[in-house]
TIRO-2110 file (N, C-alpha, C; in Angstrom, 1 decimal):
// TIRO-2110
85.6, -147.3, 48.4, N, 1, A
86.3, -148.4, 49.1, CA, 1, A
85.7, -149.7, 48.8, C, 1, A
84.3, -149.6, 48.4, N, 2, A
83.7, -151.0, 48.4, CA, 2, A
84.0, -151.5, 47.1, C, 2, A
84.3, -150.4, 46.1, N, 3, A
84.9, -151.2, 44.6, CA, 3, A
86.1, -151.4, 45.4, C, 3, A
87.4, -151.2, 45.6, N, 4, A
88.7, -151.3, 46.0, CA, 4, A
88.5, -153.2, 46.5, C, 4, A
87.8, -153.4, 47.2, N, 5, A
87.7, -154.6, 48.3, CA, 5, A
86.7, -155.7, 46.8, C, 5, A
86.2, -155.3, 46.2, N, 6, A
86.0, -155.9, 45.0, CA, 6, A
87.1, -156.6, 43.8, C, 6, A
87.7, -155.8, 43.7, N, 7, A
88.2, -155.8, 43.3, CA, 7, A
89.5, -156.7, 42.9, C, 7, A
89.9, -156.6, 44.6, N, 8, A
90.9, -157.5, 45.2, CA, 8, A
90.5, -158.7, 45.1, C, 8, A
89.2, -158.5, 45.5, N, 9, A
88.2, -160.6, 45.8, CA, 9, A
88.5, -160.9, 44.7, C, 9, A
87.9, -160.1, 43.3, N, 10, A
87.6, -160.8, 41.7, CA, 10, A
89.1, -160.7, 41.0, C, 10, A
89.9, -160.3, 41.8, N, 11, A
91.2, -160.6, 41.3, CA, 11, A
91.9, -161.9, 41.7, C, 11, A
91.9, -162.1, 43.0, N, 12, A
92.0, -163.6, 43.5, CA, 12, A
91.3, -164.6, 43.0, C, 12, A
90.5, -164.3, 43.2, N, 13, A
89.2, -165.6, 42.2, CA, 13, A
89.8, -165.8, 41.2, C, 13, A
89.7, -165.0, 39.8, N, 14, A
90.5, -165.3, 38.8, CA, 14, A
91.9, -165.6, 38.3, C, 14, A
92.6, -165.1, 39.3, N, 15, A
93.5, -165.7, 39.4, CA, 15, A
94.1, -167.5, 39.8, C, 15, A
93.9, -167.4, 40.6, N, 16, A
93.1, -169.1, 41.2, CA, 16, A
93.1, -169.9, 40.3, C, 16, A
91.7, -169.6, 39.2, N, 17, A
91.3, -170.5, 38.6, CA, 17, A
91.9, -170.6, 37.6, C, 17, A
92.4, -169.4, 36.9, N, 18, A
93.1, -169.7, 35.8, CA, 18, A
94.7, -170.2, 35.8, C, 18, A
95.6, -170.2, 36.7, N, 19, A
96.4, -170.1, 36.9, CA, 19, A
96.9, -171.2, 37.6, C, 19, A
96.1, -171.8, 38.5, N, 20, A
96.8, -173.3, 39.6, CA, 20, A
97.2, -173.7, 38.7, C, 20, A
96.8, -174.6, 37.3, N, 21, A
96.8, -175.7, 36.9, CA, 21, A
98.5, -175.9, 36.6, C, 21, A
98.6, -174.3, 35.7, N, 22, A
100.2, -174.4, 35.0, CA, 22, A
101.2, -174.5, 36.5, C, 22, A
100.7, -173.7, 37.2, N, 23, A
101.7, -173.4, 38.3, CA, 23, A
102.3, -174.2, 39.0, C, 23, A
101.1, -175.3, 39.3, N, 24, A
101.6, -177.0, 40.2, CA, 24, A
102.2, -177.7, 39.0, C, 24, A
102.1, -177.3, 37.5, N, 25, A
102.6, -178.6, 36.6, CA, 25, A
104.0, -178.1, 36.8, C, 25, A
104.5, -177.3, 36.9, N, 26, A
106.0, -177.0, 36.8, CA, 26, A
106.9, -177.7, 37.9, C, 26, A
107.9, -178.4, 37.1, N, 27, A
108.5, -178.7, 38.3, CA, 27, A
110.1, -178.4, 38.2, C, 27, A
110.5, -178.0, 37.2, N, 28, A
111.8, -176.8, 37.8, CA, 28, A
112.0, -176.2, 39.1, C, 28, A
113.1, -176.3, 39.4, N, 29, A
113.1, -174.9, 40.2, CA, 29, A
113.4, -174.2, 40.4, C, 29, A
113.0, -173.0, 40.8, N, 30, A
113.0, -171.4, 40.5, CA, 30, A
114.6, -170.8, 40.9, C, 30, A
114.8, -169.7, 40.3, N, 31, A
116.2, -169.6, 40.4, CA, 31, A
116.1, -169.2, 41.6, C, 31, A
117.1, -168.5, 42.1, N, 32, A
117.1, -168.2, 43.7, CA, 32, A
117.1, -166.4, 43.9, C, 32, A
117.5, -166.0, 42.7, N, 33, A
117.0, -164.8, 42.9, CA, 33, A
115.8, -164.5, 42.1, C, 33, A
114.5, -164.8, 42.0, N, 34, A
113.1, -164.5, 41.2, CA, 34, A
112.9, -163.9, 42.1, C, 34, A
112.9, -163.8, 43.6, N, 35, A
111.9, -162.4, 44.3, CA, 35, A
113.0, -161.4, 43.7, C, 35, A
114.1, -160.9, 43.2, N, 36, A
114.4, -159.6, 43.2, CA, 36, A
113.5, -158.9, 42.0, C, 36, A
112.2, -158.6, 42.0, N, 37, A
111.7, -158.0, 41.3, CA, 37, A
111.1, -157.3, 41.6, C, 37, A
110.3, -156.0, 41.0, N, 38, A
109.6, -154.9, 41.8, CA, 38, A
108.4, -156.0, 42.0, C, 38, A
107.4, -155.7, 42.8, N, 39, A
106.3, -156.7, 42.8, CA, 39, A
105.1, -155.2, 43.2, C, 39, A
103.8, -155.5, 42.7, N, 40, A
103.0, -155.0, 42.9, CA, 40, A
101.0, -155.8, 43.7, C, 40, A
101.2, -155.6, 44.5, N, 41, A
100.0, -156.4, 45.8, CA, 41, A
98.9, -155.4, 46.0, C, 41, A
97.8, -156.1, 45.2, N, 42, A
96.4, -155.6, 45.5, CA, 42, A
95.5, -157.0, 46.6, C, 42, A
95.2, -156.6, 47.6, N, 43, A
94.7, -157.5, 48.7, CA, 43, A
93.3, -157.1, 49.4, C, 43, A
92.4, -158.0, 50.1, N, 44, A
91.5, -157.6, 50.7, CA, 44, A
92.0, -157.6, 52.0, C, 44, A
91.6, -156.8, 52.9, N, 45, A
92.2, -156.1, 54.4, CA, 45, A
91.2, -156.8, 55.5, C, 45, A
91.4, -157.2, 56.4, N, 46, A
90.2, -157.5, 57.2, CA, 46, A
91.7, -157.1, 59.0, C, 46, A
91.0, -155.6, 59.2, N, 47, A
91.4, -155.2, 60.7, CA, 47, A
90.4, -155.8, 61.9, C, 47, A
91.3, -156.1, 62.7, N, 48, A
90.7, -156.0, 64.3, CA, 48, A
91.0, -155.0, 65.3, C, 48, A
90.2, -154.2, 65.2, N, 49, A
90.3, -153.2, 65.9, CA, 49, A
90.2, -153.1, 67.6, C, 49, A
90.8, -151.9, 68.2, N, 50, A
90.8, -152.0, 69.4, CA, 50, A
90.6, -150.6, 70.1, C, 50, A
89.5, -149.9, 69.8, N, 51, A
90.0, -148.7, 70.0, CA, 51, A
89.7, -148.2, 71.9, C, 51, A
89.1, -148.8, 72.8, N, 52, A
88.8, -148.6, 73.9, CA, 52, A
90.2, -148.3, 74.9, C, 52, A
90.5, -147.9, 75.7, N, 53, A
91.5, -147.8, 76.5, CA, 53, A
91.7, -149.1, 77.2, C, 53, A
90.7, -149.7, 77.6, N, 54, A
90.5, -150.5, 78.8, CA, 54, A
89.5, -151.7, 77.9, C, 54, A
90.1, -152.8, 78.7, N, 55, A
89.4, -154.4, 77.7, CA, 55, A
88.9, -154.3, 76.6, C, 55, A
88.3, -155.4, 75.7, N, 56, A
88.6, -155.3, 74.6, CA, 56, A
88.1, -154.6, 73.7, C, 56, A
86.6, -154.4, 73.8, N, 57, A
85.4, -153.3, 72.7, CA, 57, A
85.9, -153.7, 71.6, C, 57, A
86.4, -154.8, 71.3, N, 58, A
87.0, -155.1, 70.0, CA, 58, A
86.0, -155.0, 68.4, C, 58, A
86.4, -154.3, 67.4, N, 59, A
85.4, -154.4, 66.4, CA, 59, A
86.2, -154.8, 64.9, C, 59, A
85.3, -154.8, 64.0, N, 60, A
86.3, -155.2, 62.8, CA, 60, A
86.0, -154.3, 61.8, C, 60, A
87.1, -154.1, 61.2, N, 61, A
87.0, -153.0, 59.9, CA, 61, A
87.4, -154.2, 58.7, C, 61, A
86.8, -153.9, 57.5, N, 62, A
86.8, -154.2, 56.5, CA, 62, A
87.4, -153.6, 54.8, C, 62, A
87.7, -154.4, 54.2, N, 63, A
88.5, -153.1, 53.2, CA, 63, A
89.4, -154.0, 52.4, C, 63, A
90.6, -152.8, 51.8, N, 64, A
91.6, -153.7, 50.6, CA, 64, A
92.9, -152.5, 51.1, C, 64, A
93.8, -153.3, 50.1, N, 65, A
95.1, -153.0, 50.5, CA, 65, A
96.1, -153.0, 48.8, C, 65, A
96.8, -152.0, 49.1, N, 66, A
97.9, -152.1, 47.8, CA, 66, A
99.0, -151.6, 48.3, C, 66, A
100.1, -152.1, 48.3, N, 67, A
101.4, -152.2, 48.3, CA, 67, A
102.3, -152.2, 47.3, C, 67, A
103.2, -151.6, 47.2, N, 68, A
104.9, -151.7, 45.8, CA, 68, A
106.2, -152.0, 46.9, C, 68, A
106.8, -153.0, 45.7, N, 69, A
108.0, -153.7, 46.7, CA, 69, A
108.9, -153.3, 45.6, C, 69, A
109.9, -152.5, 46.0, N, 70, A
111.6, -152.6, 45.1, CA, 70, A
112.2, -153.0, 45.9, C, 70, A
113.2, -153.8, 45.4, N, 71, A
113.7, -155.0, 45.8, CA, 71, A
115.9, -154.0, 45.9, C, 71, A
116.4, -154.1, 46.6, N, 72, A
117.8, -153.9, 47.0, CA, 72, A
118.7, -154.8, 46.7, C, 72, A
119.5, -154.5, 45.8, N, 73, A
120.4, -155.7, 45.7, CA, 73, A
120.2, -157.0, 44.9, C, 73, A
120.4, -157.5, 45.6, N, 74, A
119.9, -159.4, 45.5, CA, 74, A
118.5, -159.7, 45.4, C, 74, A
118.0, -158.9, 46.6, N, 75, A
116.3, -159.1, 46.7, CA, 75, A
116.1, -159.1, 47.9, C, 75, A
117.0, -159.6, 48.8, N, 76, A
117.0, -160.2, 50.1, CA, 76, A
115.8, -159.1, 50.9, C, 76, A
116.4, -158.3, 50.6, N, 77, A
116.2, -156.6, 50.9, CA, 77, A
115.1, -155.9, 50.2, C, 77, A
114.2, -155.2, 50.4, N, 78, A
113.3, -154.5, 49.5, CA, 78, A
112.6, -153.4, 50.4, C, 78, A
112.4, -152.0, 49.7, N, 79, A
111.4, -151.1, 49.9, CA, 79, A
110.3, -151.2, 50.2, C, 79, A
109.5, -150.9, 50.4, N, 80, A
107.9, -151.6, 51.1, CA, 80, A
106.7, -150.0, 50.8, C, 80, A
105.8, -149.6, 50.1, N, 81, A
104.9, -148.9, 50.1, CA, 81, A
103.9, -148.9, 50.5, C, 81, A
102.7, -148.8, 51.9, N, 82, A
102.2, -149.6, 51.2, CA, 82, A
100.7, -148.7, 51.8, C, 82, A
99.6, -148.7, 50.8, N, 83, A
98.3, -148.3, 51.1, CA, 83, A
97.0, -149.1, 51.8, C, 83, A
96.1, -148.5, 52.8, N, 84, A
95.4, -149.7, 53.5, CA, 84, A
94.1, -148.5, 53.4, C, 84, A
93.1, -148.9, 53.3, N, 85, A
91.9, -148.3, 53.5, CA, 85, A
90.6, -149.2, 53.8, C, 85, A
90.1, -149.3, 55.3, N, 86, A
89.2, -149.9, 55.5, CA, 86, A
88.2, -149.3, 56.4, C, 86, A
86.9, -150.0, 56.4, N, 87, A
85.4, -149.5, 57.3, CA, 87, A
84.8, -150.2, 57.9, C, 87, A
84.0, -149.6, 59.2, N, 88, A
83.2, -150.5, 59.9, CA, 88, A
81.8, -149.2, 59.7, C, 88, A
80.8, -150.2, 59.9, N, 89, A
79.4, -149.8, 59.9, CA, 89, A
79.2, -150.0, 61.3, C, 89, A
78.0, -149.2, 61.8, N, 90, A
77.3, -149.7, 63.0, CA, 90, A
78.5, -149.8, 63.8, C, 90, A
79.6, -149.1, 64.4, N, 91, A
80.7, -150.1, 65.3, CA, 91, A
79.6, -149.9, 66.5, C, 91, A
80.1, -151.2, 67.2, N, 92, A
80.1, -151.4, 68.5, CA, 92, A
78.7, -151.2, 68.6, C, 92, A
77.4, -151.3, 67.7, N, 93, A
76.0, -150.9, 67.8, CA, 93, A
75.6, -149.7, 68.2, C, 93, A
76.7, -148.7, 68.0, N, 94, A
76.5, -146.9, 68.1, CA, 94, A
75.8, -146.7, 67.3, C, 94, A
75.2, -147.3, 65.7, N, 95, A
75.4, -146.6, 64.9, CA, 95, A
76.1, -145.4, 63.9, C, 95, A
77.3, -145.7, 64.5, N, 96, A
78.3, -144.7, 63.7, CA, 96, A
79.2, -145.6, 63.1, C, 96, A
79.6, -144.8, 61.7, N, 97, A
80.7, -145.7, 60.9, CA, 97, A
82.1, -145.3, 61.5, C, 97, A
83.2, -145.7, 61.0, N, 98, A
84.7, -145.5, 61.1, CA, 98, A
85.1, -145.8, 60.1, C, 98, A
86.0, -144.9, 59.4, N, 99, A
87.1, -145.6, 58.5, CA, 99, A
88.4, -145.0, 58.7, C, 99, A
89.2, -146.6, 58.4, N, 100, A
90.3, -146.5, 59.0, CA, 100, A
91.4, -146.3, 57.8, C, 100, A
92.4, -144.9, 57.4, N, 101, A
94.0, -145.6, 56.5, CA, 101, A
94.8, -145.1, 56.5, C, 101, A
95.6, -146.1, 56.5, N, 102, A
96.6, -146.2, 56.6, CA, 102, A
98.2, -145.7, 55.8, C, 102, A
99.1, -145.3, 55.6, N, 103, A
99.9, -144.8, 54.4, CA, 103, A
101.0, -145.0, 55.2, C, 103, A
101.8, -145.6, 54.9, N, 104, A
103.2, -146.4, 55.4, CA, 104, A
104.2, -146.6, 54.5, C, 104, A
105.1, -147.1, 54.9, N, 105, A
106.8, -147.4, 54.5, CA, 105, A
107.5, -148.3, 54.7, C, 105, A
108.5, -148.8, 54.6, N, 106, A
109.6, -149.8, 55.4, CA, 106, A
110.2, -150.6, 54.9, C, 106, A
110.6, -151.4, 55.3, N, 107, A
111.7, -152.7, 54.7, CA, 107, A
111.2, -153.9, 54.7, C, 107, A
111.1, -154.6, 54.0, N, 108, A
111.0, -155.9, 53.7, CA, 108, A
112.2, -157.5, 53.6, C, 108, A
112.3, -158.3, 54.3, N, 109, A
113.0, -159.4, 54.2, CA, 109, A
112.7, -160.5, 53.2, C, 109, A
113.3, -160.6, 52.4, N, 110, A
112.9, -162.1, 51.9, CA, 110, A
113.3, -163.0, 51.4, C, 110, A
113.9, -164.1, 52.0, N, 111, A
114.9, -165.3, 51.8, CA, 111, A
114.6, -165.9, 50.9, C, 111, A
115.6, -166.1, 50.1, N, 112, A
115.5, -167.0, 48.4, CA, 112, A
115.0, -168.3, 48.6, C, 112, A
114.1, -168.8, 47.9, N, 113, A
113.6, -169.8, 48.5, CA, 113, A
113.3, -170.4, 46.6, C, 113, A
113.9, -172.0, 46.1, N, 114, A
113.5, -172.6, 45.2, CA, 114, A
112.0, -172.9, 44.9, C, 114, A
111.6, -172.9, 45.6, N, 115, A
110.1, -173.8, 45.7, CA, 115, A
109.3, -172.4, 45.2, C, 115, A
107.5, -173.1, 45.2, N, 116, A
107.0, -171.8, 45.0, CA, 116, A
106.4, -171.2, 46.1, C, 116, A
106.9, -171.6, 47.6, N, 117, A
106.7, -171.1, 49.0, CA, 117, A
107.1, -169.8, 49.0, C, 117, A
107.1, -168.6, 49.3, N, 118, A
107.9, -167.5, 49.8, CA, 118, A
107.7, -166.2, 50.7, C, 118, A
108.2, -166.9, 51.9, N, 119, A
107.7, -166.3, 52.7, CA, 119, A
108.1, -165.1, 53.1, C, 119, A
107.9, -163.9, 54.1, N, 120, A
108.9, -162.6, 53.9, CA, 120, A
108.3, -161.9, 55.3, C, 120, A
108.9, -160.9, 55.5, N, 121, A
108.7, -160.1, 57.1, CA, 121, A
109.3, -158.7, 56.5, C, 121, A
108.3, -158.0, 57.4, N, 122, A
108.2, -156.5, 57.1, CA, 122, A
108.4, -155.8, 58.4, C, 122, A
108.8, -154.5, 58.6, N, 123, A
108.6, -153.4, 59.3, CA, 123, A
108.2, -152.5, 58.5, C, 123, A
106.9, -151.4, 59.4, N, 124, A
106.5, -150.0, 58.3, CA, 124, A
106.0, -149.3, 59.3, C, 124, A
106.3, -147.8, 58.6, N, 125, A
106.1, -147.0, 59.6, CA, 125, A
105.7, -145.8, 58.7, C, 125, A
104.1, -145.0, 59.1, N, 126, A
103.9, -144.2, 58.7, CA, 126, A
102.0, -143.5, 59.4, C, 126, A
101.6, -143.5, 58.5, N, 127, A
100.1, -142.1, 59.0, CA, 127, A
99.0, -142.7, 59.3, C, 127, A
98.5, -143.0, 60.4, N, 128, A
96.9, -143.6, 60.4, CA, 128, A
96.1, -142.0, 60.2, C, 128, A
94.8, -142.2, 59.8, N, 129, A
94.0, -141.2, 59.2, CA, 129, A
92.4, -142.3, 59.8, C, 129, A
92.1, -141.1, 60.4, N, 130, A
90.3, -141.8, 60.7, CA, 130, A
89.1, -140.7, 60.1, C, 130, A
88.4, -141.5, 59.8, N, 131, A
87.0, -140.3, 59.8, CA, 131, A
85.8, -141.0, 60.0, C, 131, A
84.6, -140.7, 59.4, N, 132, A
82.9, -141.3, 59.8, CA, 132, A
83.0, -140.7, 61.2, C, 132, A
81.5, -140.8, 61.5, N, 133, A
80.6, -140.5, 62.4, CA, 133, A
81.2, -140.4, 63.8, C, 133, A
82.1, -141.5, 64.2, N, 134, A
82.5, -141.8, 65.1, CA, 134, A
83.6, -140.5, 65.5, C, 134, A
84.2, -140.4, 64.7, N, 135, A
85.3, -139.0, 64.8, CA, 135, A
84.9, -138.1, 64.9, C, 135, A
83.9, -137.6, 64.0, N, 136, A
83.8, -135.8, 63.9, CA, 136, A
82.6, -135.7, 64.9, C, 136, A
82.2, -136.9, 66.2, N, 137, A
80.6, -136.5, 66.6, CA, 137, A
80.7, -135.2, 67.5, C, 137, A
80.6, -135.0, 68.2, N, 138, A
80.8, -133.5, 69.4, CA, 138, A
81.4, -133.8, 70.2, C, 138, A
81.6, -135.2, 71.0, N, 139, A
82.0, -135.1, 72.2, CA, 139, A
83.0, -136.1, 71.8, C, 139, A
84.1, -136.1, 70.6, N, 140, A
85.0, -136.9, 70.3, CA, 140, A
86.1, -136.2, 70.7, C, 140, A
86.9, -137.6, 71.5, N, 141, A
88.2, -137.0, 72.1, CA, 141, A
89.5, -137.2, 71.3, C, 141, A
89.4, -137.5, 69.7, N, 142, A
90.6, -137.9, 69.1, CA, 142, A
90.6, -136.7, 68.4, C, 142, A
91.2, -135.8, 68.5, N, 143, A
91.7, -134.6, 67.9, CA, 143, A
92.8, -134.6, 67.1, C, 143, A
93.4, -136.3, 67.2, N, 144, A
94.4, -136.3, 65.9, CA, 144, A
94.2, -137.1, 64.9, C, 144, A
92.6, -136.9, 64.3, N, 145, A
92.2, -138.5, 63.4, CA, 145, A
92.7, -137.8, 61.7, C, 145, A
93.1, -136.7, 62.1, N, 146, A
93.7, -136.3, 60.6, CA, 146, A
95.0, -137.1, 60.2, C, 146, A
95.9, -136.9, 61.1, N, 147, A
97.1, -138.0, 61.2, CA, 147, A
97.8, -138.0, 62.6, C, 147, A
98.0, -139.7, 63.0, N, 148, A
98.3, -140.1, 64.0, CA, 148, A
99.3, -141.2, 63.5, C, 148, A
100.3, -141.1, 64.5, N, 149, A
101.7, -142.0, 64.1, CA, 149, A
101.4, -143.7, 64.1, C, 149, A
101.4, -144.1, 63.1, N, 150, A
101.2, -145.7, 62.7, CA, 150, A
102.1, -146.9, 62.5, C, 150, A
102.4, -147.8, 63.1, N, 151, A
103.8, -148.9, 63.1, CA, 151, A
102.9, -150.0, 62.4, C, 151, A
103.8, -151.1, 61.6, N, 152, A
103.1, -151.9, 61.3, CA, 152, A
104.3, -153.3, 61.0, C, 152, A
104.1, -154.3, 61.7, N, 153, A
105.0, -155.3, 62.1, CA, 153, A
104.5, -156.8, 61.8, C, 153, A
105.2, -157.2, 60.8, N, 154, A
104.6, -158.6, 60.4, CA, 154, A
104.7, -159.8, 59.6, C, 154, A
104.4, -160.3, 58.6, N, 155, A
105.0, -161.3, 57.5, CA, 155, A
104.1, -162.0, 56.9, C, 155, A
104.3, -162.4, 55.9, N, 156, A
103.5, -163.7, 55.2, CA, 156, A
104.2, -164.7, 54.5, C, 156, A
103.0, -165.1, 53.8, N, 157, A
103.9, -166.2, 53.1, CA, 157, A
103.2, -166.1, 50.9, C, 157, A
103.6, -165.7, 50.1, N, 158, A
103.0, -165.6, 48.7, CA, 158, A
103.6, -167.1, 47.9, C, 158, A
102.4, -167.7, 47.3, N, 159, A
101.9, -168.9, 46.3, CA, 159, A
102.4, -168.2, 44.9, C, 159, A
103.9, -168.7, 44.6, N, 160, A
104.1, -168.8, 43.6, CA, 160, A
103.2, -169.1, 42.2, C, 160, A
103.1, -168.5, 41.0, N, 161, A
101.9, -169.3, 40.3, CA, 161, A
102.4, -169.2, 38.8, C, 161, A
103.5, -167.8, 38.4, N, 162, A
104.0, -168.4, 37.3, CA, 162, A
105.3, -167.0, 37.8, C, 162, A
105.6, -166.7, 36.4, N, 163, A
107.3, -165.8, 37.0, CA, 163, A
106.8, -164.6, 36.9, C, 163, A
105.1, -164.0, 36.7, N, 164, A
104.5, -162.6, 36.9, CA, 164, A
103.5, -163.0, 37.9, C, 164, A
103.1, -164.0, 38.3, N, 165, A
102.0, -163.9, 39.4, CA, 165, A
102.2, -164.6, 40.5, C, 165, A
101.6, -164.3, 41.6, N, 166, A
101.8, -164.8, 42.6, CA, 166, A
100.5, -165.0, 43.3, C, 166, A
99.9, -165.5, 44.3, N, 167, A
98.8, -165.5, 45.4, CA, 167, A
99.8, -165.1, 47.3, C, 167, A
99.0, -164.1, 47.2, N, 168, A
99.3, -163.9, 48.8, CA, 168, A
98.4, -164.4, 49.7, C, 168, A
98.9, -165.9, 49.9, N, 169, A
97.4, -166.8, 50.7, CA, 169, A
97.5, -166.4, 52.1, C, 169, A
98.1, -165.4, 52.7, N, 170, A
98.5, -164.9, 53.9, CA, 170, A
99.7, -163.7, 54.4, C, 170, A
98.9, -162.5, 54.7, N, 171, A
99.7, -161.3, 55.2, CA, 171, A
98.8, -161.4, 56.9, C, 171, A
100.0, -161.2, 57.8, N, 172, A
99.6, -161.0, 59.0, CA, 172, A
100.2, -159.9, 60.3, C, 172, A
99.8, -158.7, 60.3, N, 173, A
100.5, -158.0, 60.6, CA, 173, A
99.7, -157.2, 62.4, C, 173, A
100.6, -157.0, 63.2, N, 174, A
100.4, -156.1, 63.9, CA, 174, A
100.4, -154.6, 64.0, C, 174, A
98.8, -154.0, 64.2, N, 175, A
99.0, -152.7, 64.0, CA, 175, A
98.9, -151.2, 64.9, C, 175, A
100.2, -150.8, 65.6, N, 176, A
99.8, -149.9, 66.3, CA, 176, A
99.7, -148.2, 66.0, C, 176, A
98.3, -148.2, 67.0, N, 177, A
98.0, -146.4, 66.0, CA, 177, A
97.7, -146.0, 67.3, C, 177, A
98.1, -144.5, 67.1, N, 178, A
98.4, -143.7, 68.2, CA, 178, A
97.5, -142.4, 68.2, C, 178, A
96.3, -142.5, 68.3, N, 179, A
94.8, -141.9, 68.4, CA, 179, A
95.1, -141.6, 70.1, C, 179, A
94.2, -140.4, 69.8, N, 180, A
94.0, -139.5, 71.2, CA, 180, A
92.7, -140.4, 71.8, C, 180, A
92.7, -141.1, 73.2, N, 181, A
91.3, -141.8, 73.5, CA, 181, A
91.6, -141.1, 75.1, C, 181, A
92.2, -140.1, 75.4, N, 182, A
91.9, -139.4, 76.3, CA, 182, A
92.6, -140.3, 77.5, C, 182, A
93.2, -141.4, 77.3, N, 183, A
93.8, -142.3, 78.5, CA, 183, A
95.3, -142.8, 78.2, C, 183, A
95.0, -143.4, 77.2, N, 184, A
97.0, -143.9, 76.9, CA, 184, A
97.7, -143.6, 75.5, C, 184, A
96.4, -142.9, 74.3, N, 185, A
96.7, -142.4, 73.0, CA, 185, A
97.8, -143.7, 72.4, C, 185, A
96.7, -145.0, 72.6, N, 186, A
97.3, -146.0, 72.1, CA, 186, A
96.2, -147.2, 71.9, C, 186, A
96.3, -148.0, 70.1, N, 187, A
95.7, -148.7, 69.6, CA, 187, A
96.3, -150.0, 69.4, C, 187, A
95.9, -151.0, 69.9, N, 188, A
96.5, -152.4, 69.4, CA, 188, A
95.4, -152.8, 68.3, C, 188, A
96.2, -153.1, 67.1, N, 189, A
95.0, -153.6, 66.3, CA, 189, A
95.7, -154.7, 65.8, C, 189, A
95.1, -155.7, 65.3, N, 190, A
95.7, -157.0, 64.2, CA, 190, A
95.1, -156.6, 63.0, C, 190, A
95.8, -156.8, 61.7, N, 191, A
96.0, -157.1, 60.2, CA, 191, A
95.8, -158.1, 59.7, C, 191, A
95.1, -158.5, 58.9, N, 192, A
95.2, -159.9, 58.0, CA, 192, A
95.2, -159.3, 56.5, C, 192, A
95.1, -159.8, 55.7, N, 193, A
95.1, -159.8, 54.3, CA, 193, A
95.4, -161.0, 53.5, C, 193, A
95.0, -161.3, 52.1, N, 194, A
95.4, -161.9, 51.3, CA, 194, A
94.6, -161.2, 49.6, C, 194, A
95.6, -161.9, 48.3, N, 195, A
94.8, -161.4, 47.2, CA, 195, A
95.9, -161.4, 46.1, C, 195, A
96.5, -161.0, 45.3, N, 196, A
96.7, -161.5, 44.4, CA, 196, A
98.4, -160.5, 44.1, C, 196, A
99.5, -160.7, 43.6, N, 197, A
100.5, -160.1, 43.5, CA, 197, A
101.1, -160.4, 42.0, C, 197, A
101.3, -158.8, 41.6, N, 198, A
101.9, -159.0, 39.9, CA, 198, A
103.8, -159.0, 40.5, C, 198, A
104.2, -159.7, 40.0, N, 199, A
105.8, -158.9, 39.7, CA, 199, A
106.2, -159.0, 38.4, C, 199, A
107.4, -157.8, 38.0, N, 200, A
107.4, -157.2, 37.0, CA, 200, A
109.2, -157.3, 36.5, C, 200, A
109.4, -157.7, 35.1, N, 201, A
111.0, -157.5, 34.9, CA, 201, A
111.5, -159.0, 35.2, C, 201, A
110.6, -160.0, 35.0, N, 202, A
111.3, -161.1, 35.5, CA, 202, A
111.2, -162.0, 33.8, C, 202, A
END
């Protein structure tokens, strides 16, 4: 996991640096269908977690993310895949780790837009999966951390940068997971992400 989250950073970084300069010189603009392309999104993950029944015990999980977009039609429309794998150390000063992933689905929105702004909104729906210390201890009440039903509701906005690259300066998603905590077998968590996006066929 900790290469995965590497990975994502030193892909952003170099991307960045090699890449603004051409990106802002261009001043065309983009046809209106360029998102209809498969796009492929390797990202670093940063969760806020909530796993307590009652106020917040809030903690944060750490990690990276990959996604595949096939696009329907025009583009407007697209498939959504998408993989999440993140960890916390020490939560809550138990000394026990957690990790948290994710494996989802869904549909994606995203309005033609000239410029190199493009923003988009998702629905996904698929498996939270837990393990570490925290899950398998003796007196753990989640007896569904093998798979528990996972929703995932949200949008961002990706930095155009040439007609294969993109920057995802912002994914922000809502995430609910449906863990046994012995009281309401329900998780509010928040999503962030950003990192670097190939698209392909254009």
């Amino acid at each position: 996991m900790k290469n995965i989250s590497q990975l994502a950073i030193s892909l952003f970084v170099v991307a960045a640096a090699a890449m603004s300069a051409p990106a802002f010189a261009q001043t065309g603009p983009v046809a209106e269908n360029s998102g209809a392309h498969p796009e492929l999104a390797l990202t670093y993950t940063y969760i806020r977690g909530n796993a307590p029944p009652a106020g917040c015990g809030c903690f944060s999980l750490n990690g990276g993310s990959g996604s595949l977009v096939w696009p329907l039609g025009m583009g407007r429309f697209a498939l959504v895949g998408s993989v999440t794998d993140t960890t916390a150390q020490n939560l809550l000063d138990s000394g026990q780790a957690l990790n948290l992933s994710l494996y989802a689905a869904g549909v994606r929105y995203k309005p033609f837009h000239r410029g190199p702004w493009q923003p988009f909104g998702e629905a996904l729906l698929g498996v939270a999966h837990a393990s570490g210390a925290l899950v398998k201890g003796q007196y753990s009440v989640i007896t569904n951390a093998n798979a528990a039903l996972a929703t995932q509701v949200g949008g961002g906005v990706d930095l155009r940068l040439s007609s294969h690259f993109a920057l995802r300066l912002a994914e922000v998603n809502y995430l609910l997971t449906t863990f046994n905590n012995a009281t309401n077998d329900r998780q509010n968590n928040l999503g962030l992400s950003a990192g670097l996006v190939f698209r392909f066929g254009q």
